[in-house]
C-alpha positions in Angstrom: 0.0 0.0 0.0 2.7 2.6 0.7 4.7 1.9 -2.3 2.1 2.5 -4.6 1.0 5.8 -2.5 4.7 6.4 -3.4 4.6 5.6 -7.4 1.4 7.7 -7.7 3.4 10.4 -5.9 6.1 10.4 -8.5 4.5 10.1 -11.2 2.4 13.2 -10.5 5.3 15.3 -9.8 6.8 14.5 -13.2 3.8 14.9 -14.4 4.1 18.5 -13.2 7.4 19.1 -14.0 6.7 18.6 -17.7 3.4 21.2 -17.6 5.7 24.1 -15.5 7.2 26.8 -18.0 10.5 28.0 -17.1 11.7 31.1 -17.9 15.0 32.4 -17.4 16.0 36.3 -17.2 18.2 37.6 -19.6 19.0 40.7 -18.3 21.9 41.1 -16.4 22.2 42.2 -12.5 24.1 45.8 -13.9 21.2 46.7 -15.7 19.3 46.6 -12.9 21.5 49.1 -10.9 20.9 51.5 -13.5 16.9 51.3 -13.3 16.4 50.1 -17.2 13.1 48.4 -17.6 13.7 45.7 -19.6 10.8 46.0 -21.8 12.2 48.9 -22.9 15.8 46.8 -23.6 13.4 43.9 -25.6 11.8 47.1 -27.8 15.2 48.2 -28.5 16.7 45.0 -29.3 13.7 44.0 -31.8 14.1 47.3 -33.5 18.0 47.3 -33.9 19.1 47.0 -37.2 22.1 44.3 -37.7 24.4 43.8 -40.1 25.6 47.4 -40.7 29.2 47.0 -40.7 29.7 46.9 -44.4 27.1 50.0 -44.7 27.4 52.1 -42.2 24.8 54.5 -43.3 21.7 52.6 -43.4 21.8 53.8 -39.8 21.2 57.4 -40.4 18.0 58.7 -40.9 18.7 62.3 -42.6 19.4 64.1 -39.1 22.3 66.4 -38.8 23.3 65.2 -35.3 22.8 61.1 -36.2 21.2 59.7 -33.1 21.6 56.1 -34.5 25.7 55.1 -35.1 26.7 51.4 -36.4 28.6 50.2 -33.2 29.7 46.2 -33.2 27.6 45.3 -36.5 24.2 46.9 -35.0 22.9 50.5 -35.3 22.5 51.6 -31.9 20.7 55.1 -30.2 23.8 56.7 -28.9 21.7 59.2 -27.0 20.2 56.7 -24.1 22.3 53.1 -24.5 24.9 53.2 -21.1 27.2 51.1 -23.6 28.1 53.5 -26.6 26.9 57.0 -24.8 27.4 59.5 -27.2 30.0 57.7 -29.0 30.4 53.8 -29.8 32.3 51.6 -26.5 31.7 54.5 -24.4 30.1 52.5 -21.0 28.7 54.7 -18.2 29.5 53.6 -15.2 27.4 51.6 -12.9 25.8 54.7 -10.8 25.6 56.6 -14.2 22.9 56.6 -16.7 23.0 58.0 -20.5 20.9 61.0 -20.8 21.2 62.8 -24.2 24.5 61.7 -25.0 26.3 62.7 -21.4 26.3 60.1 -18.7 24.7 61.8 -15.6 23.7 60.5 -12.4 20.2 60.4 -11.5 20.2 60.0 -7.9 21.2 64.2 -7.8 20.4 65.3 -10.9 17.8 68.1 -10.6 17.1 67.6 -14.5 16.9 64.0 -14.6 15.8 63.0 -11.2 15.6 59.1 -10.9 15.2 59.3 -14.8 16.2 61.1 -18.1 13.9 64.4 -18.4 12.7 64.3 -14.7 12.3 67.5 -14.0 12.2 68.6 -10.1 10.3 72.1 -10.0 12.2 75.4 -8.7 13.6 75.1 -5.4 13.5 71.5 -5.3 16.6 69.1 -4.9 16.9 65.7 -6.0 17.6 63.5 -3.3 18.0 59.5 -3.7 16.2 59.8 -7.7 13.4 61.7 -5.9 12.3 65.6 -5.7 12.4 66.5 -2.3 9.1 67.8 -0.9 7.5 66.2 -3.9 3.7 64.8 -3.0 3.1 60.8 -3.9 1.7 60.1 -7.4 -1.4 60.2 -7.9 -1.9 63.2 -6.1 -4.9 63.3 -3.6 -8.3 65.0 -4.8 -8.0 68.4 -3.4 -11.3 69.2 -0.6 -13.8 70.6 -1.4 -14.6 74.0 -0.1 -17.3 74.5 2.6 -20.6 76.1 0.8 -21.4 78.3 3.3 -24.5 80.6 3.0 -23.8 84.1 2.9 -24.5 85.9 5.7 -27.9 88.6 4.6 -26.8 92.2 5.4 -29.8 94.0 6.8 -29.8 97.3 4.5 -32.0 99.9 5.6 -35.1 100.6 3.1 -34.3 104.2 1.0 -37.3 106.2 2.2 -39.3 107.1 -0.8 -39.6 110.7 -1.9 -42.8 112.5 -1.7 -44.2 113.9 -5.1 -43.6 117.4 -5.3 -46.3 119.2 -7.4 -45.3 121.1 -10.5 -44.9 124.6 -9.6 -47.2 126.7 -11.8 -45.5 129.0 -14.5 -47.0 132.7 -14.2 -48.4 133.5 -18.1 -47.3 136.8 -19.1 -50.4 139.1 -19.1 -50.7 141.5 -21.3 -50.9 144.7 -19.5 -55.1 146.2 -19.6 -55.2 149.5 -21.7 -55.8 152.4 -19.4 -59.1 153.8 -19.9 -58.7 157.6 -21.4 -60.5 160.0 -20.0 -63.0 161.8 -22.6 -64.1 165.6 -21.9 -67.6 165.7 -21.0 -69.3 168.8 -21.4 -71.2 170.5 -18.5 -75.2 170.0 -18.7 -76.6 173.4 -18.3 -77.6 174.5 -14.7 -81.7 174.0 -14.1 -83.3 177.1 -14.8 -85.4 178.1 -11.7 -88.6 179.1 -12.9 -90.3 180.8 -10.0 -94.7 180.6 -10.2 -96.7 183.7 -11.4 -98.4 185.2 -8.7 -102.4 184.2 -9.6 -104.7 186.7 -8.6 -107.8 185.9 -6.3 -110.9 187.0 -7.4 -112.6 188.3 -4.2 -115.6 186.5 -3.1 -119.3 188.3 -4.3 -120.7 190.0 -2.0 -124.3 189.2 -0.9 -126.9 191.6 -2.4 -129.5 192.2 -0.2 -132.9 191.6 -2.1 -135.6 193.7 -2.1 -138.9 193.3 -3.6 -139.1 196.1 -5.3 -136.7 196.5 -8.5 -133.7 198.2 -7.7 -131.3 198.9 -10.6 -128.0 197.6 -9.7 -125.3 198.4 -11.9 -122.4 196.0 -12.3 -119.9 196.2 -10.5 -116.9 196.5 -12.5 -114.6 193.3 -11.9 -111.1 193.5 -11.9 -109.8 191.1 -14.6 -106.3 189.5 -13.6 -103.9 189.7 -16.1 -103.5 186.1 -18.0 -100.1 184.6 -17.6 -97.6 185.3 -20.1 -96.4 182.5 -22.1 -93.3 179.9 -20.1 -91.0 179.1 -22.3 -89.8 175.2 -22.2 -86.6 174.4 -20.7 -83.8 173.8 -22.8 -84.2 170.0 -23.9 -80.4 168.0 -22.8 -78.4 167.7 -25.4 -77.5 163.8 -26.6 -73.7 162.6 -25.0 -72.1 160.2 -26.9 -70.9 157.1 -24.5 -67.5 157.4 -23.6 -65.9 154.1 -23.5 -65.7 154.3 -20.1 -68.6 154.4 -18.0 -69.5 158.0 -16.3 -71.8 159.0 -14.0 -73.9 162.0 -15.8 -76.4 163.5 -13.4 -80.1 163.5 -14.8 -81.0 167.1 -16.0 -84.5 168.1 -14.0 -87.8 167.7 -15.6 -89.8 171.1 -16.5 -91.9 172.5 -13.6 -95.3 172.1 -14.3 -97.1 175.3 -13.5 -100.4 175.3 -12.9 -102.9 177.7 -15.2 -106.0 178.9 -13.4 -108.6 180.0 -15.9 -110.2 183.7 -15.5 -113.0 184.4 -14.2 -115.3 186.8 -16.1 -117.7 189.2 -14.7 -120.2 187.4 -13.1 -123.9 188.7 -13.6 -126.6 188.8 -11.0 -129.9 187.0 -11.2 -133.0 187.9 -10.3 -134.8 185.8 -8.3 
């Protein structure tokens, strides 16, 4: 029982041993030390161009400074290989890497820091391949700022003016013709008319009557003179109406004179 336990156990690991794929590492332990990737070395190894030894410039690609140079039968980029730096055999040394032609070291190197065209920013050293002060990559999200409300300023309300009414424009008058004053000629004074004195016939005197027939002659019988003719007052003459209104004072009416009539001689009867 245990030796076949043993027999399956073997066969099993060779079993194994003939599905594991082993892969060995090409790249030696210097490259390493200089921080090439070797991805980068298998890129450049499938692109180099072999056979160049005979033709030297099927290297060159039409630049005036030829980057690729035929070193050891193979055109190699003499700008970043650490084995023809800048010019074919020319190794950098182990702490040294090749950086545009010159062999620098990029453990200090403030222009390649830790590798060729690391820039560290102003005022930054390069300590150990890394920028001192230099924040992790990726960098961490910045925070966001606090929305805070604004605080509401309490403005006093502008007081509203009052309308103001439209003062009123005085309107030129034209000044009001001044009224003229027109002569008016004097009415003529009244004329005083004084009354005729009328004469009173005396009253007849009672005649005694006798029965016989007595002869009485007539008395004569004074005869008052008539009046003389009154001659009408002077009629007011028409004023024309000045344009201005003026009092006139009324002219006075004619006296009306009263006219006895005369008495004639008055004859007795006989009763």
């Amino acid at each position: 029982m245990g030796l076949q336990v043993q027999s399956s156990a073997l066969l099993m690991l060779v079993l194994v041993l003939f599905l594991i794929r082993i892969e060995g590492n090409p790249i030696p332990k210097e490259v390493h030390e200089n921080g090439i990737e070797p991805t980068s070395l298998m890129e450049n190894d499938a692109n180099q161009i072999t056979g160049c030894a005979g033709r030297p410039l099927m290297c060159s690609r039409g630049e005036l400074f030829p980057r690729f140079l035929c070193c050891n039968d193979r055109c190699v980029d003499v700008t970043s290989d650490n084995d023809n730096c800048g010019v074919c055999n020319f190794r950098c040394p182990f702490n040294r890497q090749c950086c545009g032609r010159f062999c620098v070291n990029t453990l200090i190197n403030i222009y390649n820091c830790g590798a060729c065209g690391n820039v560290c920013p102003i005022g930054r050293l390069c300590i150990f391949g890394v920028c001192a002060f230099s924040r992790a990559l990726p960098f961490p999200a910045p925070p966001l700022p606090l929305l805070v409300p604004p605080t509401p300023v309490l403005v006093p309300p502008t007081p509203v003016p009052l309308p103001v009414p439209p003062t009123p424009v005085p309107v030129p008058m034209s000044p009001s013709p001044t009224p003229v004053p027109m002569p008016v000629s004097p009415s003529p004074p009244p004329v005083s008319v004084s009354p005729s004195p009328v004469p009173v016939s005396p009253s007849p005197s009672p005649v005694s009557v006798s029965p016989s027939p007595v002869s009485v002659s007539p008395s004569p019988v004074p005869v008052s003179p008539s009046p003389g003719p009154v001659s009408p007052s002077a009629s007011p003459k028409p004023v024309s109406p000045p344009p201005s209104p003026v009092t006139v004072t009324p002219s006075p009416s004619p006296v009306a004179v009263p006219v006895f009539p005369s008495l004639g001689p008055e004859i007795p009867t006989m009763d």
